[in-house]
C-alpha positions in Angstrom: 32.2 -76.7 -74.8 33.1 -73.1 -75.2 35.0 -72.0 -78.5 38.3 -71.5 -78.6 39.1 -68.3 -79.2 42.8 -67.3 -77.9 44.3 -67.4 -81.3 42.7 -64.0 -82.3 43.5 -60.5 -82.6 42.5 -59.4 -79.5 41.4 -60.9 -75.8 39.6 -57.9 -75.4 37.6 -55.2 -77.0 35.6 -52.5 -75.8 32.6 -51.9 -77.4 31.2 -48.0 -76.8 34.6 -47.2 -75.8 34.0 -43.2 -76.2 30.5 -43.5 -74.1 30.4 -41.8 -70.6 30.6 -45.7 -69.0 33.2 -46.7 -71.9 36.2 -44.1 -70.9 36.4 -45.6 -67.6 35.8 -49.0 -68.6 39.0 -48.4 -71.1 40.9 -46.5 -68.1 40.4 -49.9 -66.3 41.4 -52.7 -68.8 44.6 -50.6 -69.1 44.9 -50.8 -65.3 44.7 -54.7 -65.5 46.7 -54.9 -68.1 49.3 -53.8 -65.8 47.8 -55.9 -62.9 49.4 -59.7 -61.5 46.9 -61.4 -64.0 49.4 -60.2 -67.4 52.9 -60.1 -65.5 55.4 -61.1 -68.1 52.8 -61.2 -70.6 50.5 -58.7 -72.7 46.9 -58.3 -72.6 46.0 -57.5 -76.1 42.7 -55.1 -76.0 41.1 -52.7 -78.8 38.4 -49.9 -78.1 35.2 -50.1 -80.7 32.7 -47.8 -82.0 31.5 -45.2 -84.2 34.2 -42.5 -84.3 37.9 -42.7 -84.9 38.1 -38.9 -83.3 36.0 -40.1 -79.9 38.3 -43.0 -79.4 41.6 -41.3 -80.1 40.7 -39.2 -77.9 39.3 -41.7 -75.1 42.3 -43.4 -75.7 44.8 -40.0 -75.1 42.4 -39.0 -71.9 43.2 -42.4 -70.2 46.7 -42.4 -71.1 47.4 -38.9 -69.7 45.1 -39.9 -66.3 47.3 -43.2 -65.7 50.6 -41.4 -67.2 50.8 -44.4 -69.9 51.6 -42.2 -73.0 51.7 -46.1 -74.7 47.9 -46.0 -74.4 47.4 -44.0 -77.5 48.6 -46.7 -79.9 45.8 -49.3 -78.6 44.1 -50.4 -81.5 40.9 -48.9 -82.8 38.0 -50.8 -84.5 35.6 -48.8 -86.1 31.9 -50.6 -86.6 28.6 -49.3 -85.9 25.3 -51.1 -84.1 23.4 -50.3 -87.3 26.3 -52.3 -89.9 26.3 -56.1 -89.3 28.9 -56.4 -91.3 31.2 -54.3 -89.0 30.3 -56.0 -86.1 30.8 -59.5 -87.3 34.4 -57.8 -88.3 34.7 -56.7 -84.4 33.1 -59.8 -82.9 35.7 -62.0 -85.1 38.7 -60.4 -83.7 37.5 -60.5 -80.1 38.0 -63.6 -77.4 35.4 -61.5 -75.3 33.4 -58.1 -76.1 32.6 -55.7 -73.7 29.8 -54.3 -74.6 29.1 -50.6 -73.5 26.3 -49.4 -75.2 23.0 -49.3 -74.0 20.0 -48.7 -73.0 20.3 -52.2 -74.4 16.9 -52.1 -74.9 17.6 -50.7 -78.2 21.2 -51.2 -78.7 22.0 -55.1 -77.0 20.2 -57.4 -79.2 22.5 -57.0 -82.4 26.0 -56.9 -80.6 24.5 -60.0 -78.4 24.0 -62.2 -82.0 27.0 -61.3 -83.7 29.0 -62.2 -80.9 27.0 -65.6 -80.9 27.4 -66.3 -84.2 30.9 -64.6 -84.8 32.0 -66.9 -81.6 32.9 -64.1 -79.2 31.8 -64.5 -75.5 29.8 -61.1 -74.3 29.6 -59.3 -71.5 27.2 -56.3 -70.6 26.3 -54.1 -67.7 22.4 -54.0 -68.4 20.2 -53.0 -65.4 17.1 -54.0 -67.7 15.6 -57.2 -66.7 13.8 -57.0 -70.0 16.4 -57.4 -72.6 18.4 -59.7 -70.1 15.5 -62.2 -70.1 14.6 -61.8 -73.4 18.3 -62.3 -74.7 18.3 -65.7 -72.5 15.0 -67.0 -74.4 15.7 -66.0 -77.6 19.6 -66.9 -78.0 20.6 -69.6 -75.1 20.3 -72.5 -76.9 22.1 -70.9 -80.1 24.9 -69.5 -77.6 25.0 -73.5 -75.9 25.4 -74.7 -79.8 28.2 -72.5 -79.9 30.1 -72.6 -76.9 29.6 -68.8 -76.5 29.2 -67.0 -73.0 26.2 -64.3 -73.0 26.8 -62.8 -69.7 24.2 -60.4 -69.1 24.6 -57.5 -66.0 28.3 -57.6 -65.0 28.0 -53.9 -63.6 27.0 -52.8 -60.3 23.8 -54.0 -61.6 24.0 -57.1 -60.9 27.7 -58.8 -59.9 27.5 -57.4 -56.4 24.2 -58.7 -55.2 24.3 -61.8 -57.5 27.8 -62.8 -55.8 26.9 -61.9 -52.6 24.4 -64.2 -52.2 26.8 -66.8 -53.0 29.5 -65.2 -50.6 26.9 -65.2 -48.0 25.9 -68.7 -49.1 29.8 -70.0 -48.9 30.2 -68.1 -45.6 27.5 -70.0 -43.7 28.6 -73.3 -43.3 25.4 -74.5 -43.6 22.5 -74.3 -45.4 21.3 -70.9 -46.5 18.0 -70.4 -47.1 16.8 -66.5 -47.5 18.7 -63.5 -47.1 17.4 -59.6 -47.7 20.0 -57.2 -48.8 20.1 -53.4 -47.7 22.4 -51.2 -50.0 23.9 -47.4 -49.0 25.4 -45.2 -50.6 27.7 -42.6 -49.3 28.9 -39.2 -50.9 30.7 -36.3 -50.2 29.5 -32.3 -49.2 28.7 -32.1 -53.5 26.8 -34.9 -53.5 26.5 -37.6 -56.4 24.8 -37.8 -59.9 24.5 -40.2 -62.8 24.5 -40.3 -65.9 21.4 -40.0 -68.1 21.7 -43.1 -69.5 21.0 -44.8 -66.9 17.8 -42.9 -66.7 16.5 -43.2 -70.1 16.9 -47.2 -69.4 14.9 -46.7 -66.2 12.5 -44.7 -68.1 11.8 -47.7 -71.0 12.2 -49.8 -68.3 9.1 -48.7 -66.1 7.1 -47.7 -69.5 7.0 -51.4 -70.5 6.3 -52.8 -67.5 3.5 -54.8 -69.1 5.7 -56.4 -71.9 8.0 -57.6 -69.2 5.7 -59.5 -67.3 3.9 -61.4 -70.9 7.9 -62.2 -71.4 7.5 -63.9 -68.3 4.5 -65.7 -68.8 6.1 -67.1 -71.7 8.5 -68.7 -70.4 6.2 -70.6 -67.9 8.7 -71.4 -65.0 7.8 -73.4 -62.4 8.1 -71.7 -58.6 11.3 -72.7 -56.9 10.8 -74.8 -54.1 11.2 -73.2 -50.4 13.2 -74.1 -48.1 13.0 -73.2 -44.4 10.7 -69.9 -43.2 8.8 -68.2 -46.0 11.0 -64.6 -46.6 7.9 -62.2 -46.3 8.2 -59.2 -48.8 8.0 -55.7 -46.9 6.5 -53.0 -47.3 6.6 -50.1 -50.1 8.4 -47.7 -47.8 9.2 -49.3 -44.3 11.7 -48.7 -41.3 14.3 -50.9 -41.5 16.1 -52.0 -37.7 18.6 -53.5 -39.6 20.2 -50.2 -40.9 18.6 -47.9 -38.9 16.9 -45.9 -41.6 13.6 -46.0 -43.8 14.0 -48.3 -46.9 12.2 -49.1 -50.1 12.3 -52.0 -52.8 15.6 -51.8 -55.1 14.2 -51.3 -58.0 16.7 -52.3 -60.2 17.7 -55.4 -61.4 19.6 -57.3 -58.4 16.3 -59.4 -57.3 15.7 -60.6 -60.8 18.9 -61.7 -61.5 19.6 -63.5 -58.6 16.3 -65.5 -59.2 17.6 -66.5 -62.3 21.0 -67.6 -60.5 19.0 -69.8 -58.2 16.8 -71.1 -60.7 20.3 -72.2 -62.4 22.4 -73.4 -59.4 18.9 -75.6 -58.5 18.0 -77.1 -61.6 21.6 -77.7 -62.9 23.5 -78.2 -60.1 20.9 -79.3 -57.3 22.0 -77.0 -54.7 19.3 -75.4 -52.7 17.5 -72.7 -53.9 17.8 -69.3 -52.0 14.8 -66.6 -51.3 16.3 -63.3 -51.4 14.5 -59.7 -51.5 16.5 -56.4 -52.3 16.3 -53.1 -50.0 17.6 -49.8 -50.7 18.3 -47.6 -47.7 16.7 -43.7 -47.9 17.7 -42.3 -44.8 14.8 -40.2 -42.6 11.6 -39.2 -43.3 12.4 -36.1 -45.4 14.1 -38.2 -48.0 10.9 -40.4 -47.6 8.7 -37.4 -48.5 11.1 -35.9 -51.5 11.5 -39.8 -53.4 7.8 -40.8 -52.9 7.1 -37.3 -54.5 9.5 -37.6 -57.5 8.2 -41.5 -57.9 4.8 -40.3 -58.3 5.6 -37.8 -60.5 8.2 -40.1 -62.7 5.3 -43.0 -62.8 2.8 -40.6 -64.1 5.0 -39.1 -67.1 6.2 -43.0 -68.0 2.6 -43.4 -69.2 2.9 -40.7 -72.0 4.9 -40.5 -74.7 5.0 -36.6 -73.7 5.7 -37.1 -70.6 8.7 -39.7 -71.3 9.9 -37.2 -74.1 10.0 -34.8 -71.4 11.6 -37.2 -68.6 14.8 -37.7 -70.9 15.2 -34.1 -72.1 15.0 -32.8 -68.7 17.0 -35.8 -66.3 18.0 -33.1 -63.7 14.9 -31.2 -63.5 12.8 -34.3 -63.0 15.2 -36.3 -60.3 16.1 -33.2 -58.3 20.0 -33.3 -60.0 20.4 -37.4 -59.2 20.6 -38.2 -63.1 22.2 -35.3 -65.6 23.4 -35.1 -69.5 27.1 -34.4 -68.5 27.3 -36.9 -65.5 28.9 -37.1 -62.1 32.3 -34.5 -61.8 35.6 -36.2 -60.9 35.5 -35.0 -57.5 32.0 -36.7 -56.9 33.0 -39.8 -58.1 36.0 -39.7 -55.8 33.8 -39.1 -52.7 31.1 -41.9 -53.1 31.0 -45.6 -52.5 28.6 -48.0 -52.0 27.7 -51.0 -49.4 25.4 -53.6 -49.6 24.3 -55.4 -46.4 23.0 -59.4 -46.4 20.8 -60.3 -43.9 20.9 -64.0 -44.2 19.3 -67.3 -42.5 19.1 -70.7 -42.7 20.4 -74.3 -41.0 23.8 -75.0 -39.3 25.8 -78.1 -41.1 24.9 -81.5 -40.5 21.2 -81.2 -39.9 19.5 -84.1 -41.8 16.2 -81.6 -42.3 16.1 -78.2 -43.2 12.5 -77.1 -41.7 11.1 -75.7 -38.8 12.4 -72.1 -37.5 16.4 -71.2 -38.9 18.8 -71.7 -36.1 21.9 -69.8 -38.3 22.1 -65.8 -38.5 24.7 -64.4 -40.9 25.3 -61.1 -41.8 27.6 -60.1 -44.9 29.0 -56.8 -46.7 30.1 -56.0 -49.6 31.8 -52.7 -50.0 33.2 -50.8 -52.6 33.8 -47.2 -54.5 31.8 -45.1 -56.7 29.1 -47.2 -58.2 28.5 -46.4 -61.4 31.9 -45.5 -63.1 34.6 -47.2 -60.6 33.2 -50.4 -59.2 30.9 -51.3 -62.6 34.5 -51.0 -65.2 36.2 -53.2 -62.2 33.1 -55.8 -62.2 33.3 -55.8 -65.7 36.4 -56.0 -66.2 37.2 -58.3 -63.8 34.3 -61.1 -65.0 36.0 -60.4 -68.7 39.2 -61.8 -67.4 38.0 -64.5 -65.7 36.2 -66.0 -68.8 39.9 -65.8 -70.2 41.6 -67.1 -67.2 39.5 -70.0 -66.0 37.7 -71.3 -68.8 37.8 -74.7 -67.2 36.0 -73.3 -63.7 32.7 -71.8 -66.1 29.7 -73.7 -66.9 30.7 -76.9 -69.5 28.6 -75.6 -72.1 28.0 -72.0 -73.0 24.8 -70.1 -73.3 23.4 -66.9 -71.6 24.3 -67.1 -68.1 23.7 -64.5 -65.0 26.7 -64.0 -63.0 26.2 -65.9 -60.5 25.5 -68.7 -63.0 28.3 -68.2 -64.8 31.2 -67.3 -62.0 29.7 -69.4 -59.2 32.8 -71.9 -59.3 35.2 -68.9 -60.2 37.8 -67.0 -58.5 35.9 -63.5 -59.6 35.1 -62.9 -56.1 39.0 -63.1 -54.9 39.2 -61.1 -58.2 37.2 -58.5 -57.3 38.3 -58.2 -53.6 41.8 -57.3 -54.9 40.2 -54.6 -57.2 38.7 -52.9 -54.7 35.5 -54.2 -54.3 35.4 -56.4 -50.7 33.4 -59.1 -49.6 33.6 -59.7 -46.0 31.7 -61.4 -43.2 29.8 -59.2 -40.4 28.2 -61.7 -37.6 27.3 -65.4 -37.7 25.2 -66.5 -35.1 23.4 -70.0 -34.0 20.1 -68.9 -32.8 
């Protein structure tokens, strides 16, 4: 059973408010606050971290961007990843912590087991399959013994490809049994850019590589059984008919997590496991030239302790302006969105045996703003609430969940679609 926790301080708190991620994460919660979830009643929030100044000021830049003066008298908690005692302070006044402040490589593992042992639910939005597995072996059964929710990648990385499946899965009528997914992403004449910490994970990420695999062999999981037609894996670089442009392997998180969620939804809940494979679209051939050039060049300075020292000092030398120190302006957040497109098959309803060739097509999208700083606060956000809303609709014991796992029998995805982030059905077809 998960621990009761809606007699304390705060429903909310922000951990890493005054980061680049944290400001609009903060900008968001006071959006919701304001939103038909809190109607008639107050959503009680704090911001967390470091520096009294940073989140003051946070706190005055969001109020003056929504016009809520009110926003400067939000609490503050001051605490710092490197005193246990000030996090257990934070993580004891929290329902649920949003945790901000990564790469959580470094940075996830202490905020993860104060929260557990403080009994705070936590939420991240780690791209690092890494520290989200290695969080799930080390602390699930302590987070289970606790009735505490560890829920790992509740960004853009992974809440829209995790939940999509399932949308996809819902929409069928049926039984679905692979689907690849094709993400785009649009921007306006001044392009888009990241911030560089989102790089610097992608840097640890690739550099330890080897480490992430012996995780894996430690946990000795057996393959999940397939149904239907065997999803072949494409190519490294590949023209793909279904968008009309070259693709490549997403190499972030999205197909790990969602393997996790179908391990989960199969072993807990007996529903058939799906195969799914992630895509990112490219565009033509000279974008195919310009990435495979800047991959070779990023794998080769990973190796190095140079070369990675010279990766994260230089972020917009070495990804052609993609990734920079100071981040994306306001006007290029403004101008970009996202879509992700799920190419799904599998068996119409009522078949007694799902084998032979699929004879159900379905096509899915989910669409949605800016990425990084719009749509990741509103995922976020968004599975935060409904860990306080619907306690009753998440898993009956807690323990470090994926999204999927965690929100399958949720409203989030209603949630979400009034947020701004849409899930809608393309084509079905009976082949």
């Amino acid at each position: 059973m998960a621990t009761e926790t809606s007699n304390r301080p705060y429903q909310l708190v922000i951990f890493g408010a005054s980061g680049f991620t944290g400001q609009y994460v903060v900008e968001e919660v006071a959006r919701t606050a304001d939103g038909e979830d809190y109607r008639g009643q107050e959503l009680r929030w704090a911001v967390a971290g470091r520096s009294q100044k940073k989140l003051e000021k946070v706190l005055s830049w969001a109020a003056e961007r929504l016009g809520k003066p009110q926003l400067k008298s939000i609490d503050i908690v001051i605490c710092d990843i490197n005193d246990a005692p000030s996090l257990a302070d934070m993580c004891k006044k929290a329902s649920v912590v949003l945790d901000c402040v990564g790469p959580y490589r470094f940075y996830g593992e202490a905020v993860v087991k104060a929260c557990i042992e403080n009994g705070a639910h936590f939420l991240d939005i780690s791209g690092e399959p890494k520290f989200l597995e290695s969080m799930y072996l080390k602390y699930d059964r302590q987070a289970a013994d606790n009735g505490v929710y560890i829920v790992g990648s509740c960004g853009f990385d992974s809440i829209p490809a995790d939940l999509g499946v399932l949308f996809t899965r819902n929409s069928i009528q049926g039984t679905l049994t692979a689907v690849e997914s094709f993400l785009s992403f649009k921007s306006g004449p001044e392009g888009t850019c990241i911030h560089d910490g989102t790089w610097q994970s992608a840097i640890h990420g690739v550099a330890d590589q080897g480490n992430l695999k012996n995780l894996r062999k430690k946990m000795s999981l057996k393959p999940l059984p397939i149904v239907g037609k065997k999803l072949n894996r494409r190519s490294a670089v590949f023209y793909s008919k279904e968008v009309q442009q070259y693709a490549i392997p997403f190499l972030g998180s999205d197909a790990s997590v969602v393997k996790r969620t179908q391990r989960y939804l199969y072993e807990n809940l007996q529903e058939t496991p799906v195969q799914y494979a992630a895509y990112a679209a490219v565009g033509g051939i000279t974008s195919v030239i310009q990435l495979m050039f800047a991959g070779v060049l990023f794998l080769l300075f990973t190796k190095f302790s140079f070369g990675r020292k010279l990766l994260i000092k230089y972020p917009k030398f070495f990804s052609f302006g993609y990734f920079s120190k100071e981040g994306p302006t306001q006007k290029q957040i403004d101008e970009s969105s996202f879509s992700i497109t799920f190419f799904g098959e599998g068996y119409r309803q009522g078949l007694k045996t799902q084998q032979g060739k699929p004879n159900v097509k379905i096509c899915t999208q989910i669409s949605g703003p800016e990425a990084g700083y719009v749509a990741t606060p509103i995922a976020m956000v968004q599975a935060g609430i409904t860990i306080l809303k619907e306690p009753e609709s998440l898993p009956e014991n807690g323990g470090v969940y994926t999204p999927g796992a965690a929100f399958s029998k949720t409203k989030l995805i209603d949630r979400l679609s009034k947020s701004g982030i849409r899930f809608i059905v393309l084509s079905k077809i009976d082949a």
